[in-house]
MARPA-205656 format. One record per atom (N, C-alpha, C): residue in three letters; x negated, y negated, z negated. Coordinates in pm, whole numbers, padded with zeros to 5 digits, always signed. Layout:
<pts>
ALAXYZ...
</pts>
This chain:
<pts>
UNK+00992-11375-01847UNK+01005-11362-01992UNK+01026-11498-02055UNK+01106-11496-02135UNK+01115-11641-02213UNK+01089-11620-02371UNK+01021-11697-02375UNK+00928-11741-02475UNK+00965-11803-02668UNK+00987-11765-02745UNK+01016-11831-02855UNK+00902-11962-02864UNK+00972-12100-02902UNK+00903-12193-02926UNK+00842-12208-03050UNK+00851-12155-03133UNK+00859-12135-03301UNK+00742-12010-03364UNK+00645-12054-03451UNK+00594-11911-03456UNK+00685-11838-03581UNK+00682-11723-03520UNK+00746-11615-03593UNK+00665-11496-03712UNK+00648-11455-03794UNK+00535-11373-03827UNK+00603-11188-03775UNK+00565-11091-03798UNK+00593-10978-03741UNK+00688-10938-03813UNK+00673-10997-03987UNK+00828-10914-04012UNK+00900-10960-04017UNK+00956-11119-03976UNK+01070-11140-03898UNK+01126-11122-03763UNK+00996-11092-03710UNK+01033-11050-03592UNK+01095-10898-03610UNK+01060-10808-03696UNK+01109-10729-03680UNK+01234-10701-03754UNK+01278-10771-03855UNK+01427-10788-03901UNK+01497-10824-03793UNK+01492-10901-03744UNK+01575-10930-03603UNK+01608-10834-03499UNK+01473-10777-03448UNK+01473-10674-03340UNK+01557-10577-03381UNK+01516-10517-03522UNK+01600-10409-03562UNK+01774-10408-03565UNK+01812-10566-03521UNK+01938-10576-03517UNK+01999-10610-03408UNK+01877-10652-03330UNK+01908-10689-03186UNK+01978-10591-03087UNK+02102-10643-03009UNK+02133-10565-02879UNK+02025-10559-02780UNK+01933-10651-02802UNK+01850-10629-02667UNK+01718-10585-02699UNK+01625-10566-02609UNK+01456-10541-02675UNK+01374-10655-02653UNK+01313-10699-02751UNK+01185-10826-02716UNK+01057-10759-02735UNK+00985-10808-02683UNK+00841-10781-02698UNK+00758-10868-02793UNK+00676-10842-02896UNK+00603-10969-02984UNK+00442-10946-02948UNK+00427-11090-02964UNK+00265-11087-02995UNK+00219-11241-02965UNK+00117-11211-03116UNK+00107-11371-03185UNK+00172-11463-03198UNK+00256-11449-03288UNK+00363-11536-03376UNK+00505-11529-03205UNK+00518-11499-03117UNK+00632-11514-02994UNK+00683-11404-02981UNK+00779-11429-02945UNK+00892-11304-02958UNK+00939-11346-02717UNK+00868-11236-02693UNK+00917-11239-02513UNK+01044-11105-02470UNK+01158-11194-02429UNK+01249-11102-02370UNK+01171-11025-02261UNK+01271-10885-02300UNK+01152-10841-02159UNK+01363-10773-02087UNK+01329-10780-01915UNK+01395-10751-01854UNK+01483-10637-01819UNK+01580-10631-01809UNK+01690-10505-01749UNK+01597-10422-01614UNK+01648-10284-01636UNK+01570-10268-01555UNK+01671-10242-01433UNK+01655-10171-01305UNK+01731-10116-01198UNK+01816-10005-01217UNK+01860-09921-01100UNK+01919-09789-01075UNK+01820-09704-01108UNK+01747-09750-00980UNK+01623-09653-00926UNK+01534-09625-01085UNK+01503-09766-01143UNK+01421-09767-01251UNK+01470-09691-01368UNK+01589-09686-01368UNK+01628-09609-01511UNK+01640-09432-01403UNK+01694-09433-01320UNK+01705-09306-01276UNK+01553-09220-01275UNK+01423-09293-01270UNK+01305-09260-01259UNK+01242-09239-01408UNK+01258-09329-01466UNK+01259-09300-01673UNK+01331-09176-01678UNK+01445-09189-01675UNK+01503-09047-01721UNK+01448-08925-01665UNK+01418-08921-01545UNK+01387-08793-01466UNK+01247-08720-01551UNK+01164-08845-01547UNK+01040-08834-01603UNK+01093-08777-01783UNK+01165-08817-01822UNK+01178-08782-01979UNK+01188-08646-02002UNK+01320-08625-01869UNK+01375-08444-01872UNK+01270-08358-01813UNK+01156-08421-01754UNK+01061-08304-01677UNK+00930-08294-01783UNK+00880-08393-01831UNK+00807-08388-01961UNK+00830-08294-02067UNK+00976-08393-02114UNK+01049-08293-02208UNK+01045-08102-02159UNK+01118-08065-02097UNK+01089-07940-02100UNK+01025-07822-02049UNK+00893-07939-02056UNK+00744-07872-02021UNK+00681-07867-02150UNK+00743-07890-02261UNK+00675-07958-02368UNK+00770-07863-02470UNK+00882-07792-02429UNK+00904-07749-02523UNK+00868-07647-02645UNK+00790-07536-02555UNK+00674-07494-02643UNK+00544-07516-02712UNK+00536-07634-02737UNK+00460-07731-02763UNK+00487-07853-02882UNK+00347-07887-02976UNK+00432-07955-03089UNK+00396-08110-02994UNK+00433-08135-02932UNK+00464-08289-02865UNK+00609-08304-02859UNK+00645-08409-02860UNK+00762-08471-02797UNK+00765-08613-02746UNK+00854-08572-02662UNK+00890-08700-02530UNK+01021-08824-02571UNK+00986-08934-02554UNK+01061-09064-02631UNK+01076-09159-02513UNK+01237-09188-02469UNK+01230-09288-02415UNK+01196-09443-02451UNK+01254-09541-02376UNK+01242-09682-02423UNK+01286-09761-02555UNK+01384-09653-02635UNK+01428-09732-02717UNK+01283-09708-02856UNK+01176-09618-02781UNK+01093-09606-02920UNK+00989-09756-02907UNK+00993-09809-02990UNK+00875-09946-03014UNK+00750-09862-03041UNK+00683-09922-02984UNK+00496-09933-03015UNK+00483-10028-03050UNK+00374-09993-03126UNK+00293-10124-03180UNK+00151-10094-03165UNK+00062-10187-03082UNK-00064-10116-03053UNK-00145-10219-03210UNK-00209-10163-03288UNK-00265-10224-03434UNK-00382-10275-03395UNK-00435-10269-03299UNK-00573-10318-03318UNK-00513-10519-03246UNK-00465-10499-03188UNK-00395-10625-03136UNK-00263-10734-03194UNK-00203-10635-03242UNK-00038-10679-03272UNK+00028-10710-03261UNK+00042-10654-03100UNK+00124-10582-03032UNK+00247-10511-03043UNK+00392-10590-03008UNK+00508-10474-03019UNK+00536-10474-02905UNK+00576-10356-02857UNK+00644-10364-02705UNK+00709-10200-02712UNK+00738-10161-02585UNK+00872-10052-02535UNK+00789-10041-02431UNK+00755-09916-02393UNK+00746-09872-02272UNK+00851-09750-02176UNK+00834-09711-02071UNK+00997-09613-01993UNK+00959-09485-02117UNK+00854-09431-02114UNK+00849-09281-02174UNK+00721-09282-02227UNK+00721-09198-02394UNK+00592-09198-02444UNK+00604-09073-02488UNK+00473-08990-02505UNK+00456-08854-02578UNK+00353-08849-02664UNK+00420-08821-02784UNK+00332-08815-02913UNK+00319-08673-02902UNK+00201-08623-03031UNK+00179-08506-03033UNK+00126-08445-03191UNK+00177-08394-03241UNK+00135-08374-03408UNK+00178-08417-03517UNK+00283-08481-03418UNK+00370-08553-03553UNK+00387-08735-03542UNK+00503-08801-03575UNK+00421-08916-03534UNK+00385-08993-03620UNK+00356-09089-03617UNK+00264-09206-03726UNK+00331-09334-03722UNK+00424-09392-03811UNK+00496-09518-03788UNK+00424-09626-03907UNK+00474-09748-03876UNK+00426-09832-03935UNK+00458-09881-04038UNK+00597-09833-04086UNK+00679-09842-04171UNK+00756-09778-04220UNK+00875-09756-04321UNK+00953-09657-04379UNK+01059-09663-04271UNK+01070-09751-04240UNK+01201-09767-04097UNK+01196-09659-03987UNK+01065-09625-04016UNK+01042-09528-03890UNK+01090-09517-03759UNK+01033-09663-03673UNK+01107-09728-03594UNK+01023-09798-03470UNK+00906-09739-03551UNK+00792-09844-03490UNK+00622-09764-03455UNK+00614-09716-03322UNK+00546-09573-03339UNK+00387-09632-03299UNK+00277-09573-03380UNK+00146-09609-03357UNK+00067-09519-03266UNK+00083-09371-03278UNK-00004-09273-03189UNK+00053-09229-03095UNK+00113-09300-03020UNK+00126-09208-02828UNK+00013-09172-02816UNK+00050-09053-02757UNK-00076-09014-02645UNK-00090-08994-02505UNK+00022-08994-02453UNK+00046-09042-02315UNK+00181-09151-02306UNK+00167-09264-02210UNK+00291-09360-02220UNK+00312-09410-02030UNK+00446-09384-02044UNK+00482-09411-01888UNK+00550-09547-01890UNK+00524-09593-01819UNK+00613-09745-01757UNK+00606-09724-01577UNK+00748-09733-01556UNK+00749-09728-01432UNK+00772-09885-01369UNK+00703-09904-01271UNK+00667-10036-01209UNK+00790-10070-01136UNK+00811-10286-01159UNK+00882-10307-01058UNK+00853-10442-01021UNK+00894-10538-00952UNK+00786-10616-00892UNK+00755-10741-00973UNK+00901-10767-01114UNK+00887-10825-01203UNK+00763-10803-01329UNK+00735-10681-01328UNK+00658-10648-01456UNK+00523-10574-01411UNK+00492-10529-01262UNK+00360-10428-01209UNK+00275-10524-01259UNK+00250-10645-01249UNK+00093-10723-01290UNK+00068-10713-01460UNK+00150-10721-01512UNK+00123-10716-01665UNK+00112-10550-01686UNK+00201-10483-01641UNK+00188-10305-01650UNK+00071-10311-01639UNK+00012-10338-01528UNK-00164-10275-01421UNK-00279-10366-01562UNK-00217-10496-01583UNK-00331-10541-01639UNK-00325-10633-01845UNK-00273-10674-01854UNK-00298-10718-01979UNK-00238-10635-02070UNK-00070-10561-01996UNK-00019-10476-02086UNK-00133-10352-02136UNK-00202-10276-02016UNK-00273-10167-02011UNK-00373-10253-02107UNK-00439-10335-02115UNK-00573-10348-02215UNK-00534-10372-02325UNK-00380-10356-02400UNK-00349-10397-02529UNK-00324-10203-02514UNK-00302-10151-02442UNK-00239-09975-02454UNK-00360-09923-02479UNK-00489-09982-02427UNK-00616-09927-02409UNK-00686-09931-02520UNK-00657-09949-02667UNK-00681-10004-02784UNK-00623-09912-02853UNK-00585-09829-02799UNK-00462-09727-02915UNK-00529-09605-02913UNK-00602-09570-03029UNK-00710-09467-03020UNK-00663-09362-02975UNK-00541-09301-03011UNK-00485-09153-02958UNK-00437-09149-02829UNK-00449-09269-02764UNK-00375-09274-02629UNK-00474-09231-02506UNK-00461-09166-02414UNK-00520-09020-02349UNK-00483-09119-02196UNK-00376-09094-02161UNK-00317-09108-01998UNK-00229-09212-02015UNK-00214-09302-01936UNK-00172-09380-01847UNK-00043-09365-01729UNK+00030-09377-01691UNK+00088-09307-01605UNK+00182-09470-01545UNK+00188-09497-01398UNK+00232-09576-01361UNK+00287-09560-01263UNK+00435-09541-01255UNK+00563-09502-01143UNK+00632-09575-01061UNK+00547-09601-00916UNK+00639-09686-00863UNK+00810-09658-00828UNK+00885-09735-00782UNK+01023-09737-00761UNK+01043-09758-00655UNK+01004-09768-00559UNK+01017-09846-00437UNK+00942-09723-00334UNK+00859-09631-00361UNK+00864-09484-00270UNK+00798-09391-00385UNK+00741-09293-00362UNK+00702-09168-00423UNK+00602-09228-00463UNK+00513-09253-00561UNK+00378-09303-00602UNK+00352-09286-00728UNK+00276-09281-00763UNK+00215-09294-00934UNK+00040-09267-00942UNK+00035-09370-00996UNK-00099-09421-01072UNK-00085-09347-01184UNK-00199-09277-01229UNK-00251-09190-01353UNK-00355-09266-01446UNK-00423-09292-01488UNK-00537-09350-01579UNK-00581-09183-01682UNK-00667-09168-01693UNK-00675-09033-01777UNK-00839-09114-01837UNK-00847-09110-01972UNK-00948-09134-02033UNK-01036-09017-02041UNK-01156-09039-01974UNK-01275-08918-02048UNK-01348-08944-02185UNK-01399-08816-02171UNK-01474-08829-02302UNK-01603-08899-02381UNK-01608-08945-02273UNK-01687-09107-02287UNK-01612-09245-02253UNK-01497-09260-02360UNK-01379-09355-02364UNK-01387-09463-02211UNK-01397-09362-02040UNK-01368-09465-01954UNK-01229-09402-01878UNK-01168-09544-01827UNK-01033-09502-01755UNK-01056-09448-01643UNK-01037-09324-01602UNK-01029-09274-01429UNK-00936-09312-01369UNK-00901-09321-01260UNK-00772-09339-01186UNK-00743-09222-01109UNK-00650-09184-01075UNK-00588-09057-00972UNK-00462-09118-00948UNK-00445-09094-00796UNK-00318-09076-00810UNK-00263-08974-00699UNK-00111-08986-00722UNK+00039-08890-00655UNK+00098-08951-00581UNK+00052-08942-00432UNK+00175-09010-00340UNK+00195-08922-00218UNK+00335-08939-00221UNK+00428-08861-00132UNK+00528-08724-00271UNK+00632-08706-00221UNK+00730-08663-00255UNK+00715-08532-00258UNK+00636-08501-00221UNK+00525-08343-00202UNK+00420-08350-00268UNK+00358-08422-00380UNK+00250-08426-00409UNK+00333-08375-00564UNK+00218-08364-00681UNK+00160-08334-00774UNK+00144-08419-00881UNK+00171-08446-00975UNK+00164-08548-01095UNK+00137-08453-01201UNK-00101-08485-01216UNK-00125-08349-01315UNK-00110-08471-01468UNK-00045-08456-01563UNK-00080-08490-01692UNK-00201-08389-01737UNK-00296-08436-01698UNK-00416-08359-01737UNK-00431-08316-01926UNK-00378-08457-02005UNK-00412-08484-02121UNK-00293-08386-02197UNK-00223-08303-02118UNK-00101-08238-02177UNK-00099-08094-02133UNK-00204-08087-01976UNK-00206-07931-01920UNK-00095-07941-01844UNK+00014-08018-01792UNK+00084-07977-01741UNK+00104-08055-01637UNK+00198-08000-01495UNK+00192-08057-01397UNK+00324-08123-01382UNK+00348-08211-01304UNK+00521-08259-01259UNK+00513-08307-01134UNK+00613-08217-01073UNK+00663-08237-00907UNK+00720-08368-00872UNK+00651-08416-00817UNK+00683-08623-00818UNK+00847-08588-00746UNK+00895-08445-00641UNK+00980-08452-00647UNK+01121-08456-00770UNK+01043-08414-00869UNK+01168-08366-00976UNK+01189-08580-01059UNK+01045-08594-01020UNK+01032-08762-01098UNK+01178-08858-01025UNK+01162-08811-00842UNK+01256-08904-00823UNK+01353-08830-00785UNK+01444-08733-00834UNK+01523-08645-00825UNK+01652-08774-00780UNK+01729-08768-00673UNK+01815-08858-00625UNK+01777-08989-00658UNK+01679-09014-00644UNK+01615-09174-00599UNK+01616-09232-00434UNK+01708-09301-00417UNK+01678-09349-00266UNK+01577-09452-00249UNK+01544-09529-00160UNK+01430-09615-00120UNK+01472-09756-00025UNK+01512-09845-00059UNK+01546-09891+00068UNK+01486-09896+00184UNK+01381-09869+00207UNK+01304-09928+00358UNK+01367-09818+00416UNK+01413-09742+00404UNK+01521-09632+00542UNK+01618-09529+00463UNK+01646-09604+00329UNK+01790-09541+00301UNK+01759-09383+00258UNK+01664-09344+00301UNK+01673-09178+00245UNK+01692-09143+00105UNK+01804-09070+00093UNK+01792-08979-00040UNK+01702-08855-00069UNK+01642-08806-00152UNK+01552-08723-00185UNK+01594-08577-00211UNK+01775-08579-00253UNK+01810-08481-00308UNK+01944-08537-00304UNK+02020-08452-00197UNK+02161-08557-00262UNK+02242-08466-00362UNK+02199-08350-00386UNK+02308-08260-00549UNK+02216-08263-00679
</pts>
C-alpha cells in the first residue's frame, strides 16, 4: 500500500475517491491504495455474490460487491471489502449514499498480499461495527474459509469450511453455501485441477 504523505481530512478524501478510477482506503488523515485483485480472486467475489444473492432473495437483505465503501464510525475507517450483506435497509453516512455503515455480514477473500491485515487489524476496525454478525474469510489458493460468527455475548467464534465438499453455514443469515458453488471454475495451482469445467 502506498501511503499519502500529507494529512488529508475525510471529506477530502472523499471528494476525491468519489471521482477516483481506483479504490483507496482512509484512516487518520492517509489515504492507502489498496491492490488489484487476481482471476481466481475476482472469480471467488463474484461466485460468493451470486450464491448469497439468491439465497437472499426472499428476504429483506441484500448482497453488495466491492464497489460499496464502509466506513466503520467508531474508528474512521473507509475501506471496500469482496462482498457485504446489509439487512433492513441500509444506513449511509451521507446524502451521496455511497458510503455504507451497517453490514451485517462482510466477505474479503484472502490473498497473500492482504491475509495479515484481513485476519488482523482490518478485522478489529470490522469488529467495532455494531450490526456486524459474521466474518467470512475465503481463501484462493484451495477450498477454505474462515467464518467468525459473533455470539450473544459480543465474542468472535471461529468455524471453518475446508474441502470442496464441505459447507459454508452463514449462521447470522440461516443459510448455507456449497464452498463448491463459492469456487465454481476456480483452478488451484498446486495440481492444475478445475472444479467445474461448464
Amino acid at each position: 500500500m502506498a501511503v499519502a504523505q500529507q494529512y488529508i481530512s475525510p471529506q477530502e478524501y472523499l471528494k476525491a475517491e468519489r471521482v477516483s478510477e481506483l479504490r483507496h482506503e482512509y484512516y487518520a488523515g492517509q489515504v492507502y491504495d489498496m491492490s488489484g485483485g487476481s482471476h481466481a480472486h475476482s472469480l471467488i467475489a463474484s461466485n460468493v455474490i451470486r450464491e448469497v444473492g439468491n439465497r437472499l432473495m426472499d428476504r429483506p437483505c441484500e448482497v453488495h460487491g466491492s464497489d460499496f465503501r464502509i466506513k466503520i464510525e467508531a474508528t474512521g475507517l473507509y475501506t471496500y471489502a469482496d462482498a457485504v450483506i446489509l439487512c433492513g435497509g441500509p444506513h449511509f453516512e451521507d446524502s451521496e449514499r455511497d458510503t455504507l455503515l451497517n453490514p451485517v455480514v462482510v466477505f474479503e477473500v484472502l490473498s497473500d498480499s492482504t491475509e495479515k491485515y484481513d485476519r488482523g487489524l482490518k478485522f478489529e476496525h470490522y469488529r467495532k461495527i455494531p450490526t456486524l454478525s459474521q466474518y467470512v474469510l475465503v481463501a484462493q489458493d484451495r477450498a477454505h474459509a474462515d467464518t467468525f460468527l459473533k455470539n450473544g455475548s459480543g465474542e468472535w467464534i471461529l468455524a471453518e469450511a475446508d474441502g470442496v465438499e464441505s459447507i459454508l453455514p452463514l449462521h447470522s443469515m440461516r443459510i448455507d453455501l456449497p464452498m463448491s458453488a463459492l469456487y465454481y471454475r476456480v483452478s488451484f495451482d498446486s495440481d492444475g485441477d478445475i472444479l467445474h469445467e461448464n
